[in-house]
Structure formats: C-alpha cells, structure tokens
C-alpha positions in Angstrom: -13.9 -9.6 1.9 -14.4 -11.8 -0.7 -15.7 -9.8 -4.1 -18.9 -10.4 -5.4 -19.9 -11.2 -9.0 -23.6 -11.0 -10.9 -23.0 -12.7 -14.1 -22.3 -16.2 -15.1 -18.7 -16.2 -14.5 -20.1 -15.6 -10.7 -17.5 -18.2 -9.3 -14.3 -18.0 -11.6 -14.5 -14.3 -10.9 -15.1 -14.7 -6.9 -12.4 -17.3 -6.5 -9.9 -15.2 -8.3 -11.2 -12.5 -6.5 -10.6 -14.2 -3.4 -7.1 -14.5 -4.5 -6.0 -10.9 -4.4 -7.3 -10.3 -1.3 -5.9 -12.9 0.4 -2.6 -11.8 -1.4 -3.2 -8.2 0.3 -3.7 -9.6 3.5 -0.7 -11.8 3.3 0.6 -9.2 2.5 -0.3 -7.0 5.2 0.2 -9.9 8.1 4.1 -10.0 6.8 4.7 -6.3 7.0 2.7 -5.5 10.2 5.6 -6.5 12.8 8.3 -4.6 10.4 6.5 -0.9 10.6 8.3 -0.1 14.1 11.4 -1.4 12.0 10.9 0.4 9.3 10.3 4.1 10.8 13.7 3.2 12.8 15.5 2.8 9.6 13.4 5.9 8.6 15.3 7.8 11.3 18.7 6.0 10.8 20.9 9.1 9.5 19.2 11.7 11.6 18.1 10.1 15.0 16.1 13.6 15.8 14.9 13.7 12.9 10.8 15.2 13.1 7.9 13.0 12.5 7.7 15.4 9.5 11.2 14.5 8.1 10.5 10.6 9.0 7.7 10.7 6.5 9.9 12.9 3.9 12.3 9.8 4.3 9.4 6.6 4.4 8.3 8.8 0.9 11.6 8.5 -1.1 12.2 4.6 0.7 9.3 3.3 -0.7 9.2 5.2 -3.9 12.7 3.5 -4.4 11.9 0.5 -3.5 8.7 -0.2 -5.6 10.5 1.5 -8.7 13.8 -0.7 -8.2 11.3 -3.7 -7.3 9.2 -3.5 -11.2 12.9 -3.0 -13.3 14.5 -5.7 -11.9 11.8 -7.7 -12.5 10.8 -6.2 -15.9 14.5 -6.6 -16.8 14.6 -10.6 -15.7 11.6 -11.5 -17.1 12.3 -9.9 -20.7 15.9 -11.5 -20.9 16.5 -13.6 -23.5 15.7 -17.2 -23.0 13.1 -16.4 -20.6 9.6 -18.0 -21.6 6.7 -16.2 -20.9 5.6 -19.0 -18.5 8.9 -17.7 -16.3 8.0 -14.1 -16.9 4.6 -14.7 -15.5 5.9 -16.1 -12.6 8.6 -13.7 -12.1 6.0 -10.6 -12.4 3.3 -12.5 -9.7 6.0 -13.0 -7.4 6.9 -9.3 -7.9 3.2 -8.4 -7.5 3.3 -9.6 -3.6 6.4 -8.0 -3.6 4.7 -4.8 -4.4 1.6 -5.0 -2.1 4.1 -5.9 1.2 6.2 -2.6 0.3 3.1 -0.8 -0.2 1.4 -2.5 3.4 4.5 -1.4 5.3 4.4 1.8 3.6 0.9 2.6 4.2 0.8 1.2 7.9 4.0 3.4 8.8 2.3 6.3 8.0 -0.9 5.6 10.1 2.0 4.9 13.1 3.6 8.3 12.9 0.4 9.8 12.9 -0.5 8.1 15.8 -3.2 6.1 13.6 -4.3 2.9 15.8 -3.4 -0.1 13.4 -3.6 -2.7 16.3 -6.8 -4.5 14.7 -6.7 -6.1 11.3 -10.3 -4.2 10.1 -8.0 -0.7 10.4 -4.9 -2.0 9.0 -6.8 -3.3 5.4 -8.7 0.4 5.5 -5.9 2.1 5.9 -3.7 0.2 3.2 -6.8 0.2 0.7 -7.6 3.0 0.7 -3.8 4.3 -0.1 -3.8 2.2 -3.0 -7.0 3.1 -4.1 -6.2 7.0 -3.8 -9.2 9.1 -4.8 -11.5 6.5 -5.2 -10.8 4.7 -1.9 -11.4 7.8 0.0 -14.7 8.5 -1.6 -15.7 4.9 -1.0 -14.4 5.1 2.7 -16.1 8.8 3.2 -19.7 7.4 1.9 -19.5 4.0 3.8 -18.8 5.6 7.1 -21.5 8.4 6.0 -19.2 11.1 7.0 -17.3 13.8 5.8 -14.5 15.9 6.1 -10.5 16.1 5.4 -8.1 13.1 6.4 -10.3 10.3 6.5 -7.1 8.5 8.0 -7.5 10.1 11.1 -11.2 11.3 11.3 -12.6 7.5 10.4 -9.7 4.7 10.8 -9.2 5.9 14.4 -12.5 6.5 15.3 -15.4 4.8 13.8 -16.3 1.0 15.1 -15.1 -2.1 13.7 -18.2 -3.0 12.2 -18.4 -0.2 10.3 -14.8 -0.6 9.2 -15.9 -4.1 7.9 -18.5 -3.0 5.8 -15.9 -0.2 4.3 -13.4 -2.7 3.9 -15.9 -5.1 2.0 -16.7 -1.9 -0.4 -12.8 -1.2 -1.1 -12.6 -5.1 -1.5 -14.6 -5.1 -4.8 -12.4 -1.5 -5.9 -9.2 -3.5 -5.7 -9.7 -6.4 -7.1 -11.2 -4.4 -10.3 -7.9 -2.0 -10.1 -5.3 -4.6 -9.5 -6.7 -7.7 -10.9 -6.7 -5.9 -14.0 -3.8 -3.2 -13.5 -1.3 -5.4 -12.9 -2.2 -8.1 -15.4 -1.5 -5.2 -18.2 1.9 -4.6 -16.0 2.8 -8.5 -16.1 2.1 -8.7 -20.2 4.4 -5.2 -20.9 7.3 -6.9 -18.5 7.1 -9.3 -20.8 8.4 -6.9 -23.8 11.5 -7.6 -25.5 14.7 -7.2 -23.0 15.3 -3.7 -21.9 11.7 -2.6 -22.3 10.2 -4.6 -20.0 12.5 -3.5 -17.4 11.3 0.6 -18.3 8.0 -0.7 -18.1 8.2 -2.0 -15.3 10.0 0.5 -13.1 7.9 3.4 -14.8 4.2 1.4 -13.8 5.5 0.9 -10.1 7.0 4.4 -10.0 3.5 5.7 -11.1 2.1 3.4 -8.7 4.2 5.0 -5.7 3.6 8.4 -6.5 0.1 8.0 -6.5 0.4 5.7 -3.1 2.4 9.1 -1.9 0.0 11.4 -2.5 -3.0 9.6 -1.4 -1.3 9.5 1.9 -0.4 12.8 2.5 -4.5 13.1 1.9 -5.4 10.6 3.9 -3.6 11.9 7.1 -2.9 15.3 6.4 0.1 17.6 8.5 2.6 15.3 10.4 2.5 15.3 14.0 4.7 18.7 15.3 6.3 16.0 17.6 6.7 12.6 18.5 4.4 11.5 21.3 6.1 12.2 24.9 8.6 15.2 23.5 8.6 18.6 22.8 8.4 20.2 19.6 12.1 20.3 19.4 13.0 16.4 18.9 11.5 12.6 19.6 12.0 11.5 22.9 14.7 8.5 23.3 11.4 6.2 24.1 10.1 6.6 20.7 12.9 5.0 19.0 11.5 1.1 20.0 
C-alpha cells in the first residue's frame, strides 16, 4: 500500500507515505476485535433496539467522540507553557486517536449490514473509502469497473481479493494526499493561542465526522429491516455476542 512518488523527493515522500498507512492499519488491527463491542454498547439503553436505531446510535457515538477527541487536545496543546514541540506531539498522538475511532466506526457499520470484514484487503476498503467520502467511492467504483449504489455492499462483499488490493493501493495514494496534508494544517491551528486551538480542533474533527457519517450511509445504503436470525420486530438474543 505503500504511495508512490515521481519527482525527486521520490523516497522522503514514500517513506512518510508509508507512515500513514501503516498508522491506518494500526489503526485498523486495534479496533477490529472491539466492533462486536462496540455495536453492544450501541444497543446498551435499548437491547431491541433495530439495526436501524444501532446505526442512529454508532452515528452520534462516534461524532462525539472524534469532536471531544480534537478539543481536548486542541485545548492541551494551546495551554500556556506548552511548546510547540509538545503540541506536535500531543496532536500526532491524537491523529491515531482519530483514525482508530474512525476504523471502529467504519467497520461497525459494514457488521450491521452484514458486510464481511473477516479479511484485512475488505477492512482497509471499507474504512478508506469512508474517510475518503466522494472521492473514495469514485476511486473504489472505477477500480472494480463497476457501477451502481452502495459500493459497500455491491463491491466489499463481493468482488475478489485481488481486486480489493489494487482498489486499496489506489485509495492508498488518496489518503495519504488528504491526511498527510489535512491533518498537518489541523496539528499547526491546535497550536493557536489557548482556547482557539481547542475550537479548532473540535470543529476540524467534527467536520471530519460528519463527512465520515454521510459517506457511510452512501456506502451501505438502508439498514438491515432486522438483525440476522429475527423477525422484523426485534434482534434475536444470539445477536447480542
């Protein structure tokens, strides 16, 4: 997955390229055996609750989260005292942060939808391409030469995991361009004088989310009327594992 660079700077740019991917798919490996754990929590207040109200709930978790995530750390790292060497610091460590909540985010979706995330090819797709919004799905779309709504359920699931390679090494080169750079601007405003950096950063996550949100609810379309073994009316008891 490694990004590919033409110019001069060719290995700089591939090594630091290198570096946020392997973040994302430390990322990904951490949050993987928590998705089961996190659509349980999902379900906490209303155990028959709908895989329709599940995702409502996943929605306003991981909005909250990512928002709460970028203040705090907008608000430590712009404290007084605090040298930009520390604020740097505190903002990558916040950036991994971000990527695991948006890994267990994305991957819980693909589970309620039934999504197979059991190989690591399908679990980077399906988180890239959530992050990416738009441009992921048009990448994703054009790789797999094929078209059609809810690319989530019509390519992740289906296509083989050769092709998903050759997707994921597309969306490789789109993330590191967004994020590399995104989130470099992100980590400079956290870096504001002390009460800005904390707006800054809760507002750039919270845009982040929202757009993480809707490229979901694109990706995978109309919950599931029911959880897998129940009626319409409920989840079955088994579902709750």
């Amino acid at each position: 997955m490694a990004a590919e660079a033409f110019d001069g700077s060719a290995p700089a740019a591939a090594v630091a390229g290198q570096r946020v991917l392997d973040v994302l798919d430390k990322a990904i490996a951490l949050q993987t055996p928590l998705v089961r754990k996190n659509i349980a929590r999902a379900r906490q207040r209303n155990p028959e609750a709908s895989p329709a109200q599940v995702i409502s709930n996943l929605e306003r978790m991981y909005v909250s989260a990512l928002t709460g995530t970028g203040a705090a750390v907008g608000g430590a790292a712009a404290a007084p005292g605090v040298g930009t060497g520390v604020a740097l610091a505190l903002s990558g460590g916040e950036f991994l942060s971000s990527l695991q909540l948006s890994a267990l985010f994305a991957l819980s979706l693909a589970e309620v939808h039934g999504v197979p995330i059991d190989e690591v090819e399908r679990r980077r797709t399906i988180v890239m391409g959530i992050m990416l919004g738009g441009s992921g799905s048009a990448t994703i779309t054009k790789v797999a030469e094929r078209t059609g709504q809810h690319w989530g359920r019509q390519i992740v699931a289906k296509v083989p995991t050769q092709t998903l390679k050759q997707i994921n090494k597309a969306l490789g080169r789109h993330f590191v361009t967004k994020y590399g750079t995104k989130q470099g601007i992100i980590v400079l405003g956290r870096a504001a004088p002390f009460g800005i950096g904390a707006v800054i950063g809760g507002g750039a996550n919270a845009a982040l989310a929202t757009l993480a949100v809707r490229a979901g609810r694109r990706a995978f379309g109309e919950p599931p009327a029911a959880w897998p073994g129940s009626t319409p009316c409920g989840p079955s008891e088994d579902s709750e594992d």
